[in-house]
N, C-alpha and C positions, 0 to 999 in steps of 0.2 A: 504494500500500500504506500502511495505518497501522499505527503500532507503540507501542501502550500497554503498559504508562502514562508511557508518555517521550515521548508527543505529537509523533512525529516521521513526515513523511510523503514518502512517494516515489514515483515511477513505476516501473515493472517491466516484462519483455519477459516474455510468456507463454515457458513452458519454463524458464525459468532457476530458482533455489533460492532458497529462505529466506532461506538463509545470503549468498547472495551480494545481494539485495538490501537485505541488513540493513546488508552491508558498505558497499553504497554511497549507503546514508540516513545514515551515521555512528552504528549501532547494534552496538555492542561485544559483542558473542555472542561466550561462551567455545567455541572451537572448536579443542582442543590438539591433536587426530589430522589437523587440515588437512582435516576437512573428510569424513571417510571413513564416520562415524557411529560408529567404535571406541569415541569418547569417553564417550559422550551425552550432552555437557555441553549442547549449543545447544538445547535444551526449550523449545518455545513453545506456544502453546493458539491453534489456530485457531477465531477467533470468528466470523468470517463469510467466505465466500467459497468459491470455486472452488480445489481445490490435486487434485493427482495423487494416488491410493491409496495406504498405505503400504506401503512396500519390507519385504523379510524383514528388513532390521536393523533399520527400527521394530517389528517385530513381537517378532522377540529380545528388544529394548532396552527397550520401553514396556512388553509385556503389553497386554493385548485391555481391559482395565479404565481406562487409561490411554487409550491410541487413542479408547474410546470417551466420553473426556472433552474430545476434540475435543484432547490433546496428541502435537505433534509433533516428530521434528528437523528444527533447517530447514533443516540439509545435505542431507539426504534427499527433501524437500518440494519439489514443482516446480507454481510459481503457472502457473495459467490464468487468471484474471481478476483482478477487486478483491478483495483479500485484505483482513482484520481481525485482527492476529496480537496477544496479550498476551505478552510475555514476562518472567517473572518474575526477581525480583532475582538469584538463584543461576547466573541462565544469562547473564550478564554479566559481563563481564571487567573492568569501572571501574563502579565504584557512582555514586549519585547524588547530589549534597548538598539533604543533609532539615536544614531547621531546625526544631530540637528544644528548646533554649534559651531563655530571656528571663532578664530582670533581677531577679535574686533578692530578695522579700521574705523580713525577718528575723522570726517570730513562736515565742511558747513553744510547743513542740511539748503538746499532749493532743487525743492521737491517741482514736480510738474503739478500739480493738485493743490491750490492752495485755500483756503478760506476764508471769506470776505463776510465781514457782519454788516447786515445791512437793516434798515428801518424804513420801511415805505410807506409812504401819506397814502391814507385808504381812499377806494376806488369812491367818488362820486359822482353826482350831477353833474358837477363843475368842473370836474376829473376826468374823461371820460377815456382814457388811453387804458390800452390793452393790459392785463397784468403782465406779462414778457415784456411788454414795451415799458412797464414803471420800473420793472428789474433790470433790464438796462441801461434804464437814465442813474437808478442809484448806484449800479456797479461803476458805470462811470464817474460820478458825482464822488464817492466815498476812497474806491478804491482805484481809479486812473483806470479802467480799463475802455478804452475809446471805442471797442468795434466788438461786441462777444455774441454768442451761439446759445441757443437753448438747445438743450438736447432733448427730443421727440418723448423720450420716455422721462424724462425727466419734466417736460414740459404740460404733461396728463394730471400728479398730484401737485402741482404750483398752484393753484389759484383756492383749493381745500387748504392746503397748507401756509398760506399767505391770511388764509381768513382764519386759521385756527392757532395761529401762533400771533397774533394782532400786528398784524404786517410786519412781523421782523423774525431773524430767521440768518443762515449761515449759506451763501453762495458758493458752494464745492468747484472751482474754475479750475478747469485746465488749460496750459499754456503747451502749445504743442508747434512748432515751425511755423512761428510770427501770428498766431491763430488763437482764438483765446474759444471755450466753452465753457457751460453750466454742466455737468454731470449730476448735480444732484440738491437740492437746497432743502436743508436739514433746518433742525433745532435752533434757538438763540447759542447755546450753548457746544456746540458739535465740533468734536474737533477732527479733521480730516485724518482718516485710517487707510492702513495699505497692507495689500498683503506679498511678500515673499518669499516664492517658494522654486523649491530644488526637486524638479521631477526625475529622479531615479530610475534608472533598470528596476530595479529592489526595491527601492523605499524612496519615501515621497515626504521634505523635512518644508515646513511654512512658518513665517514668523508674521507675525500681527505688528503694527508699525506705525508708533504714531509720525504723521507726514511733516508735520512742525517741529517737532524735536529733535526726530531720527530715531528714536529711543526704541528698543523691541520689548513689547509692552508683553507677549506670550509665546512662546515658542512650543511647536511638538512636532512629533513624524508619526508617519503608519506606512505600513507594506504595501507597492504596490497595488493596486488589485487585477491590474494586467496579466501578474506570475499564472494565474490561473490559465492563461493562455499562451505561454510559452517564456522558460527563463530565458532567455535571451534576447536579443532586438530582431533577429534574424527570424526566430520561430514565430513572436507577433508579425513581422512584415509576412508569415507566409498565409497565416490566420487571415491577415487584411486583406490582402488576394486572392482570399477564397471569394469575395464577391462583397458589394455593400453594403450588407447586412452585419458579416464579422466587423470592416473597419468600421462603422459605428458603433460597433459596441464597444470596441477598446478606446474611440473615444469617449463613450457615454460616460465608462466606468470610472476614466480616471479623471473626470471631470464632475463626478457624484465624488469622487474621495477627495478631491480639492477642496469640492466647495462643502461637505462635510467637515475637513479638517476647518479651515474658514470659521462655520457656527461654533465648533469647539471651541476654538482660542478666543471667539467672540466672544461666551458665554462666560468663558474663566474672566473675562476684566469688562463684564458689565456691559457690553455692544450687542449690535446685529451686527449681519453681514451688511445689508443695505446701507451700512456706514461706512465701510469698505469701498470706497472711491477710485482709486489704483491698484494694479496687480501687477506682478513681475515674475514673468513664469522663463526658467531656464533649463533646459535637460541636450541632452544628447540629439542628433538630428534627426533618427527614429523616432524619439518619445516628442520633441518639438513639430516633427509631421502631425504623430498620432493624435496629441492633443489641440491641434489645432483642425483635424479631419481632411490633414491634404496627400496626396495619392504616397505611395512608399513604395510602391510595384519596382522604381528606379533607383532605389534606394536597395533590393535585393540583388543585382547583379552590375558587375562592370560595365561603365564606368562609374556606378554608385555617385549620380549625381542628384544633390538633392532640387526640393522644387523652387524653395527660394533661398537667398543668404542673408539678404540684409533683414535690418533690424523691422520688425513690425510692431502695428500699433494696433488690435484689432480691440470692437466692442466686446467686452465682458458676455453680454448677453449672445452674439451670435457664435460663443463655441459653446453656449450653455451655462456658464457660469452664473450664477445667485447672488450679484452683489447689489452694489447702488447702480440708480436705472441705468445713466449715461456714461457706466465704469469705463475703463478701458482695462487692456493686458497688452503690456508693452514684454515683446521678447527681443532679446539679446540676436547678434547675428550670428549667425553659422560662420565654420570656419570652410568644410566642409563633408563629403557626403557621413565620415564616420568621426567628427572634428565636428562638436558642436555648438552652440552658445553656452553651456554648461561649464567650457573649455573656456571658452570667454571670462565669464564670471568666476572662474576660479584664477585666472590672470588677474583678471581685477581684484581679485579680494587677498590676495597676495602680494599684489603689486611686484610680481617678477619681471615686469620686463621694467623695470623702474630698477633694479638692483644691478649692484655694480658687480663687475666680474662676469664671470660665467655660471650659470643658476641652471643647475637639470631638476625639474618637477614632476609629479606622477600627481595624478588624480587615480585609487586604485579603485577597481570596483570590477563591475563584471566585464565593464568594456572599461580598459584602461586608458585615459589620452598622457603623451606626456610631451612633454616642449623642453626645449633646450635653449637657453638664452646665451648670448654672447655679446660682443660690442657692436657687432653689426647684424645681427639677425636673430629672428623669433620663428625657427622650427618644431612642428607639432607633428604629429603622430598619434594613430589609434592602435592598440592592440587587443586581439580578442580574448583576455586573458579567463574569461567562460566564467561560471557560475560556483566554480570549486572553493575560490575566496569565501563565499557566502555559507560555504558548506554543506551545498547542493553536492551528488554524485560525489559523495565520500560515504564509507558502508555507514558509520554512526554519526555524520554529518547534522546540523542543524544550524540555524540561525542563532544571534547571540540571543536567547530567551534564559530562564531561570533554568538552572540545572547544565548548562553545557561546557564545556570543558573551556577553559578560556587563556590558559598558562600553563604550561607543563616544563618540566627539568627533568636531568636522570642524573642522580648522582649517588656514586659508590653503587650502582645497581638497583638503586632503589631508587622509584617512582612518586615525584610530587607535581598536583595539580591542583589550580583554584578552580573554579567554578561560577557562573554569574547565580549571583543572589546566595554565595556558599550553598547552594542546595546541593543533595548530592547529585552526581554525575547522572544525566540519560543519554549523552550526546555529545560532539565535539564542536568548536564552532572554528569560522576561519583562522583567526588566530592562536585559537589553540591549534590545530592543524600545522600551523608554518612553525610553530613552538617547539611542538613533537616531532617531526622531520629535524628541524634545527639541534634536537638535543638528541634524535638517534644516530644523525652523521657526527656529531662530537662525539659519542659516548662510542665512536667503530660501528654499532650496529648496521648502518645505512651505508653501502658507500656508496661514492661517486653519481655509477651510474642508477643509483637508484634500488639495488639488491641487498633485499634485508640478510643478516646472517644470524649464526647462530644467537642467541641471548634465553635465559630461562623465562622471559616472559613473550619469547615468538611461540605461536603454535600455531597450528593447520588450519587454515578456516576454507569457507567456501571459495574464495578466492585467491586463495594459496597463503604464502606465511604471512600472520597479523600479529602486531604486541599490542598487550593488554595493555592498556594503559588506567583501566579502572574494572576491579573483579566485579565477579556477579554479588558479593557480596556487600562491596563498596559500590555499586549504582544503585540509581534510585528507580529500578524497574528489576532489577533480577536478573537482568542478563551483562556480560561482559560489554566493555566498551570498546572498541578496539581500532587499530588503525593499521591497514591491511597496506599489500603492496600495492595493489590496484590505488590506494588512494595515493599513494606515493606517487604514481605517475600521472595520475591527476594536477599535483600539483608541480610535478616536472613541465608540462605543459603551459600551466599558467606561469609559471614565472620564467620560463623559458620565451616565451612569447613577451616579454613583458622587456626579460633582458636584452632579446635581441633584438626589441625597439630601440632600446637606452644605447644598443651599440652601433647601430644605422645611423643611428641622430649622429650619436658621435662625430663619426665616419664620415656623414654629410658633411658636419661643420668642420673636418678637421681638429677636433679637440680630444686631447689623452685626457685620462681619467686623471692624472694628478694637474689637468689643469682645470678641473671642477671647482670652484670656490664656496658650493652651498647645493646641498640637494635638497627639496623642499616636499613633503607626503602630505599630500592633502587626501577628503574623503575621510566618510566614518571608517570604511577598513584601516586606512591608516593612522586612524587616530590612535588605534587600539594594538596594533600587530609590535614587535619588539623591533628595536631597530638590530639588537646583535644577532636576531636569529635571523633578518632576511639577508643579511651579510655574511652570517654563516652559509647558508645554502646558494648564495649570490645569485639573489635577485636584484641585488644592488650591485654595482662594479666596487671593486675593495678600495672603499674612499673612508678616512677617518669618521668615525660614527658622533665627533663631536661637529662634523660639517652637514648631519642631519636632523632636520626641524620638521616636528609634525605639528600641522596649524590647524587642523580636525575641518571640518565643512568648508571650504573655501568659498566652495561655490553658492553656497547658501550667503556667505558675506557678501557675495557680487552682486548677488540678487538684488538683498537689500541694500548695497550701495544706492545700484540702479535705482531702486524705487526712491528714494529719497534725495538723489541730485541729478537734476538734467546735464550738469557738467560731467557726473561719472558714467551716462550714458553716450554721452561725443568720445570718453574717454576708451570704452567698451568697443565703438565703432573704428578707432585710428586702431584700437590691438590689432583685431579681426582683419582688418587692413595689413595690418602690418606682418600677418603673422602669415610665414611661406608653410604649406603642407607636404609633407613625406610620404606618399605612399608608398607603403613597405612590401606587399607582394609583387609589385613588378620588380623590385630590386634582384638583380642576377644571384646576389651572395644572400636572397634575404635563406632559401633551405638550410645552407651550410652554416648559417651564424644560427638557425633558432636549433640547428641538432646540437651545437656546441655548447649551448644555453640552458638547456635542459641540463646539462651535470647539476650536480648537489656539489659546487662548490666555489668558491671566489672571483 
């Protein structure tokens, strides 16, 4: 059975439940009635596979509309074959840790969005001018703006809201190339909010924002909800290509969890969304197609060019979004087809090409970008470094949740590991993964090419030789935790592919590794992985470990740049400009550098 988007995978006996294989993959499903279906808290979405009809209390509990969204209980649900189940964050009992965070840059806030308080002489006899046309005389009148827009949706609750706030009231204006609008005219009191957010392969992080201050008034993540249809960017673009129907839904989806997350961070500090006046949406050029509903068919095959690059300014309302009527969602430009505004915003929020010397960055994740700075050029590159960081396709793999291994050592023989939330062990996550590899090639176990050897904690598995790394008695489900060789080459793959990006760059620019001056890891994987185990197994090229800086979310900092200065978005635009792209598979030496890459060593 798999169980996204926590990448956790398990065997199953036909006949038995949802629920109870969920229990014993280490899958926390809120189940308060024990199990009876009273609750219907344990809600899953069966994606593929063989499962038993639904019982009268999914039929009670779901409705026929529901059911035929392929949603189940999985107390109720009894697997007959290989099952696919997604299960959403609410149906969880212990959440996940989403990195949403990096390292704060300080800039003056001039936001696009600003707020004008205004007071208007009530419509009379003697009055007789349009209400849009007295809101313009006083946006002029109060706050200089000579020529402004009402915007259509915004222009529908103006004349209720003009008579029920006794004509005064906050003009939400956007200033956009020489062009000024109304997006939305709130409260006496309303201070203009913005949202930015970092749409992930994986996980999707938004910060709530006030537009005046700058200040990130709430932050949170959740899992994509795309993973349900393929971990990769490759697998959704093939989904979307099955016809209209799929690519709408992979936009519906991630455009219901946006503006979901949105209401959440709203409700923690006292807002609506429809205060929500600005958005700043940044991902990759997959997930910036998808979320925007524009075709990716070109984006599957060579020359993987995307549909547009530059920067866009679209209404809120026409990709779906739920904020204020006249919002906008301003994105970042593309670099391109695999190099996307995401790559931008992580320039930005790092300010690498701003840094002197020579600066190699990795943004790590499923798709890797990474750029290489110098005195006279800004080279990027993508690598497909796959879903094994996440802890996808490793036998006891998971996502960082409660219970997954997260740090592991081996000394004198004996095995030490932490675990998120000290729970005990179900599972391993990426970094604990790169941990373990890193501490079996120290410890002789692993070599080079990856061939586990003897040790008294290898033994036989289905997969051929695995070490335990936590017994059946030390997990928190009964069975061994283990880290097989199969997974070992899983992750020769990804950082293989990773390093022989870092060494093409190189190569392009002409720069030796001892003339690196700073390598910078952005992204929640890298907030979290060790810097001396990816240097042990050289995913990094063997550069002193005090010349590497992990700055957590970058791109989520870009984001929020962008939302809150029109200056960091000219700023965004000359990068993207400025920044030359690398495609690595036509490179004649790219086979022979990523076989080399692949060792387990420096």
């Amino acid at each position: 059975m798999d169980f996204e988007p926590l990448g956790l995978r398990s065997e199953c006996a036909s006949g038995e439940t949802l629920l109870d294989a969920a229990r014993r993959a280490g899958v926390a499903l809120a189940a308060i009635c024990g199990g009876t279906g009273s609750c219907g808290r344990c809600r899953v979405r069966v994606m593929a596979g063989d499962v038993s009809s639904p019982s009268e209390t999914e039929i009670r509990k779901l409705g026929a509309e529901a059911l035929a969204q392929g949603m189940r209980l999985a107390c109720q649900t009894r697997v007959r074959g290989g099952v696919k189940v997604y299960v959403p964050a609410d149906s969880l009992s212990t959440t996940q840790r989403l990195q949403v965070e990096g390292q704060a840059v300080q800039v003056t806030p001039n936001p696009p969005v600003v707020g004008c308080t205004v007071e208007l002489p009530p419509a009379a006899l003697t009055d007789l001018r349009a209400d849009a046309v007295r809101l313009r005389d006083a946006l002029r009148e109060t706050c200089g703006f000579a020529d402004v827009a009402v915007d259509f949706a915004a222009l529908r609750p103006l004349a209720d809201r003009l008579r029920g706030q006794g004509w005064r009231g906050v003009a939400h204006v956007r200033r956009a190339g020489g062009k000024a609008e109304v997006v939305r005219f709130g409260a006496p009191d309303e201070r203009p909010l913005g949202l930015a957010v970092d749409l992930g392969t994986t996980k999707i992080a938004a910060h709530l924002v006030d537009l005046e201050s700058g200040r990130s008034l709430a932050a949170d993540g959740v899992m994509n909800p795309q993973i349900a249809f393929g971990e990769d960017v490759m697998a959704r673009i093939g989904h979307a290509m099955q016809g209209e129907p799929q690519a709408r839904e992979l936009q519906q989806v991630v455009v219901r969890a946006i503006g979901d997350l949105a209401g959440a961070l709203c409700r923690r500090v006292g807002r609506t969304p429809r205060e929500v006046v600005e958005a700043v949406v940044v991902g990759n050029t997959a997930m910036h197609h998808l979320f925007l509903g524009l075709p990716v068919s070109q984006l599957g095959a060579a020359p993987y060019v995307p549909a547009e690059s530059a920067a866009l300014d679209v209404k809120a309302r026409d990709v779906g979004l739920d904020i204020a009527e006249g919002a906008y969602v301003h994105l970042l430009p593309n670099v391109a087809g695999f190099v996307g505004a995401d790559h931008v915003a992580m320039l930005l929020g790092t300010r690498i090409p701003d840094m002197d010397g020579i600066v190699l960055g990795l943004d790590i994740g499923t798709n890797t970008e990474l750029v290489l700075k110098t005195p006279s050029r800004l080279i990027s590159c993508s690598t497909a470094s796959g879903p094994a960081f996440e802890g996808a396709h490793i036998r006891d793999g998971m996502r960082a949740a409660s219970g997954a291994i997260e740090w592991v050592s081996l000394d004198d023989g004996q095995v030490h590991w932490q675990t998120v939330d000290n729970a005990p062990p179900v599972g391993i996550c990426g970094s604990g993964v790169l941990d373990a590899v890193a501490a079996l090639r120290r410890a002789g176990v692993l070599t080079a090419a990856g061939k586990m050897l003897d040790h008294p904690r290898v033994q036989k598995g289905a997969d051929g030789p695995e070490f335990v790394l936590a017994t059946p008695d030390e997990s928190g489900h009964g069975r061994a935790v283990a880290l097989s060789r199969k997974d070992v080459s899983a992750i020769q793959l990804a950082k293989g592919a990773i390093r022989a990006g870092i060494e093409l760059l190189m190569a392009e620019a002409g720069v030796a590794v001892s003339d690196v001056d700073a390598v910078i890891l952005a992204g929640a994987f890298g907030t979290y992985l060790s810097v001396d185990s990816i240097l042990e197994i050289g995913l990094l090229p063997p550069v002193p470990a005090a010349k590497v800086q992990q700055v957590g979310n970058a791109a989520a900092v870009g984001a929020r740049l962008a939302l809150v200065s029109l200056d960091e978005r000219e700023r965004a635009r000359a990068i993207a400009a400025r920044a030359d792209y690398l495609e690595l598979t036509i490179l004649p030496e790219f086979p022979d550098t990523f076989a080399k890459a692949m060792l387990l060593a420096p």
